[in-house]
C-alpha positions in Angstrom: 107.3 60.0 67.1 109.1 57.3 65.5 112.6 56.0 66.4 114.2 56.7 62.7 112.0 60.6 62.8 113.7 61.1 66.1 117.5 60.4 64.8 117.2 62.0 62.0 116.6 65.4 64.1 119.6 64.9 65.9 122.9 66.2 64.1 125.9 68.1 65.6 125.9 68.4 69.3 122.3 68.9 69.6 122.4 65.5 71.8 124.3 67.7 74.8 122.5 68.5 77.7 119.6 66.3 76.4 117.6 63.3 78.3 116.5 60.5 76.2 113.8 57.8 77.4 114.5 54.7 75.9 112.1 51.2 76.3 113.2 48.9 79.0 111.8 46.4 76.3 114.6 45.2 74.2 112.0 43.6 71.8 109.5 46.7 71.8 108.5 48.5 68.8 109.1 51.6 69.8 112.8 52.3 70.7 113.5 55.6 71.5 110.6 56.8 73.6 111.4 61.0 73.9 114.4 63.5 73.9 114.2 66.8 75.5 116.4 69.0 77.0 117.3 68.3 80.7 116.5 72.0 82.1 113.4 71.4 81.0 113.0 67.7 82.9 114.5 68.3 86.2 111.8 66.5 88.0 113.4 63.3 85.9 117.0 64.8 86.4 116.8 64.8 90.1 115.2 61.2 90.4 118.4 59.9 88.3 121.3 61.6 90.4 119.2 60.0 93.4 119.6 56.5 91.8 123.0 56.7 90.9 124.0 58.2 94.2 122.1 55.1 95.8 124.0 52.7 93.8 127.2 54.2 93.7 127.6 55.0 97.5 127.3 51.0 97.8 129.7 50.2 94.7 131.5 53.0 94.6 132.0 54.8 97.6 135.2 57.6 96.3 132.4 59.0 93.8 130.9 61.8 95.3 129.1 63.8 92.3 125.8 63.3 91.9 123.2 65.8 92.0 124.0 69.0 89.5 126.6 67.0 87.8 128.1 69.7 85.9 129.0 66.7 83.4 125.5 66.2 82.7 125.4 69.5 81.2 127.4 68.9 78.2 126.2 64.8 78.2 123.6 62.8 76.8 121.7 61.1 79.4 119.6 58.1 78.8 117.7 56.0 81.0 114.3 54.0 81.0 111.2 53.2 83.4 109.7 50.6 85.2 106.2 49.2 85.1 105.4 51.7 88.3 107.2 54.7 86.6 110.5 54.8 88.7 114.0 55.0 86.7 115.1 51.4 86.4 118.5 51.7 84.5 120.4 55.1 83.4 123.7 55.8 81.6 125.6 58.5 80.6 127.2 59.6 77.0 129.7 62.4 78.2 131.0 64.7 75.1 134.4 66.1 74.9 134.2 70.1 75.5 135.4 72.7 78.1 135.0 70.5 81.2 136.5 67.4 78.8 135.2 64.1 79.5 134.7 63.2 83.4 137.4 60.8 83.8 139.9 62.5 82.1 142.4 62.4 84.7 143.0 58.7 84.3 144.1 58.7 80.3 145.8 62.3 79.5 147.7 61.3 76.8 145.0 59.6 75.2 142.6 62.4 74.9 145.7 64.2 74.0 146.2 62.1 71.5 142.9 61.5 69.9 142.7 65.5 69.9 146.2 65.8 68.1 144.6 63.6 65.3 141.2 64.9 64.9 139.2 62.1 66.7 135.9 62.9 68.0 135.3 61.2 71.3 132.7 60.7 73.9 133.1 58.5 77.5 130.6 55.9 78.4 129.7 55.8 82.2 127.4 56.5 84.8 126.0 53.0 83.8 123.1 51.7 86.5 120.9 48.8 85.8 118.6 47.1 88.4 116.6 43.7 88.4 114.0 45.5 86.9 115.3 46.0 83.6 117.1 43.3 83.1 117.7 42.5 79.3 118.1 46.7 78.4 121.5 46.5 78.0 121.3 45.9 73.9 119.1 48.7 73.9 121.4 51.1 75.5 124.1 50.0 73.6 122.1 50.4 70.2 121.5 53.9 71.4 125.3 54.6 72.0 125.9 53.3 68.7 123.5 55.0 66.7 123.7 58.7 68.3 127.6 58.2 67.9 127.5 57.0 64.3 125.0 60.4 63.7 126.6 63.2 65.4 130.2 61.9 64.4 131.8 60.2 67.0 135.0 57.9 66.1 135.7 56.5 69.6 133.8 55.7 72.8 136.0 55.4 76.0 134.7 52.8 78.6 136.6 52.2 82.3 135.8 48.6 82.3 135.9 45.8 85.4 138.3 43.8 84.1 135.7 40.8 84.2 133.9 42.5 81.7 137.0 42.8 79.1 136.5 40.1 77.4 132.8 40.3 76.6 133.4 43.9 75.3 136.3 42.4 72.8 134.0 40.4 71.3 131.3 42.1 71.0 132.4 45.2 69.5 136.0 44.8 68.8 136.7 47.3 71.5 140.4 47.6 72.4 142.0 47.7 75.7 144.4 50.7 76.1 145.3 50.8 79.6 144.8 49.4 82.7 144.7 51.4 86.1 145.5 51.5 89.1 142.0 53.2 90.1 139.1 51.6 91.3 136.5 54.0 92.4 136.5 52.5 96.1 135.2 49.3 94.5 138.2 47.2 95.3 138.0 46.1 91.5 140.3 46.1 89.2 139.5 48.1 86.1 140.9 48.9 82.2 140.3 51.2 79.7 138.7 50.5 76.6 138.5 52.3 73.3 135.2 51.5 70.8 136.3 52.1 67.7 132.9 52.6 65.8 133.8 52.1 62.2 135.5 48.6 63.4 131.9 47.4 65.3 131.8 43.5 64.9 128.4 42.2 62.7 127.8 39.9 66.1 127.0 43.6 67.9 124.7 44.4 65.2 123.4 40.9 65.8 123.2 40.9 69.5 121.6 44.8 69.7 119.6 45.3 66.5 121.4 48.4 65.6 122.1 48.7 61.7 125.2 49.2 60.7 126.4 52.5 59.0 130.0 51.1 57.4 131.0 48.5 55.8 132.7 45.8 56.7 134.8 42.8 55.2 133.3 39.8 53.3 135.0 37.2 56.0 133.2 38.6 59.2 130.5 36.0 60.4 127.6 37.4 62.3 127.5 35.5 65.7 124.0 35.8 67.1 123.0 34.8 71.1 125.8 37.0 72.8 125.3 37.2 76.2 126.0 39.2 79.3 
């Protein structure tokens, strides 16, 4: 099924507790390879808590959650394949609800706030990329992008390395907000950063291919060649 057939089906919240195959090809044709629900993928679900638990116990040693992720359940999860068939690169896109977002210790009064005044959010994270898909990240960042712009989201939250701070700023105009005092066992320092959709940067749409659904101001140049 085509990439633009597949968004189109998607509206709501019919993107929680679903697991969406994207191509490790940034320049492929096809984009979007499948969405299903994860009940009915566990197979696929089981083989991603087992690479994030082996990456994280490395990186991240204070995150203990993995398998039945109770997040999941109310999250988009996306990830893509390797020549040989094994995951190569997942990430999650966890919708407010019930269990609110999983980090929502660390910024209270910033869900607080974007409840008070109506914003939709969603928390980036989960994010795992080895040498075998190098180059995926504009594609999972397209994806973010265009199943936010469809089911409504105003704001992604991101906990960010603060090496990376800069290179989000100017690549989507996202904002910091805070910086913490957490650091997952990583011995990094990290911020929080807010993705504004509506104020997305033409060099994003540039960079990832996604097209853009607002419009923006005459005196915005589109950088090309942004790098990670």
């Amino acid at each position: 099924m085509a990439y633009k057939n597949i968004i189109s089906d998607v509206s709501g919240h019919a993107l929680k507790g679903t697991l969406v195959e994207i191509n490790a090809n940034p320049k492929g044709d096809n984009f979007i390879l499948t969405i299903q629900q994860q009940q009915a993928a566990q197979e696929v679900m089981q083989h991603i808590w087992a690479t994030r638990q082996g990456v994280y116990n490395k990186i991240y040693p204070e995150v203990e959650t993995f398998a039945n992720d109770p997040h999941d359940d109310a999250a988009c999860v996306i990830y893509t394949r390797a020549a040989t068939g094994e995951i190569s690169s997942t990430a999650r896109i966890a919708f407010d609800g019930s269990l609110g977002i999983p980090e929502k210790h660390l910024v209270p009064d910033l869900i607080g706030q974007f409840r008070q005044d109506g914003i939709k959010f969603a928390e980036l994270g989960r994010f795992i990329i080895d040498d075998a898909a190098r180059g995926v990240l504009p594609n999972y960042f397209r994806a973010f992008y265009q199943f936010g712009n469809q089911i409504g989201i105003d704001v992604y939250i991101m906990f960010v390395r603060h090496k990376w701070v800069s290179f989000y700023a100017r690549l989507m105009n996202a904002k910091t907000v805070a910086y913490l005092d957490e650091d997952f066992g990583s011995g990094a320092a990290y911020a929080v950063m807010a993705w504004h959709l509506k104020e997305t940067t033409p060099r994003f749409f540039s960079w990832c291919g996604a097209e853009s659904h607002f419009v923006k101001p005459a005196n915005n140049s589109i950088v090309s060649g942004v790098g990670i």
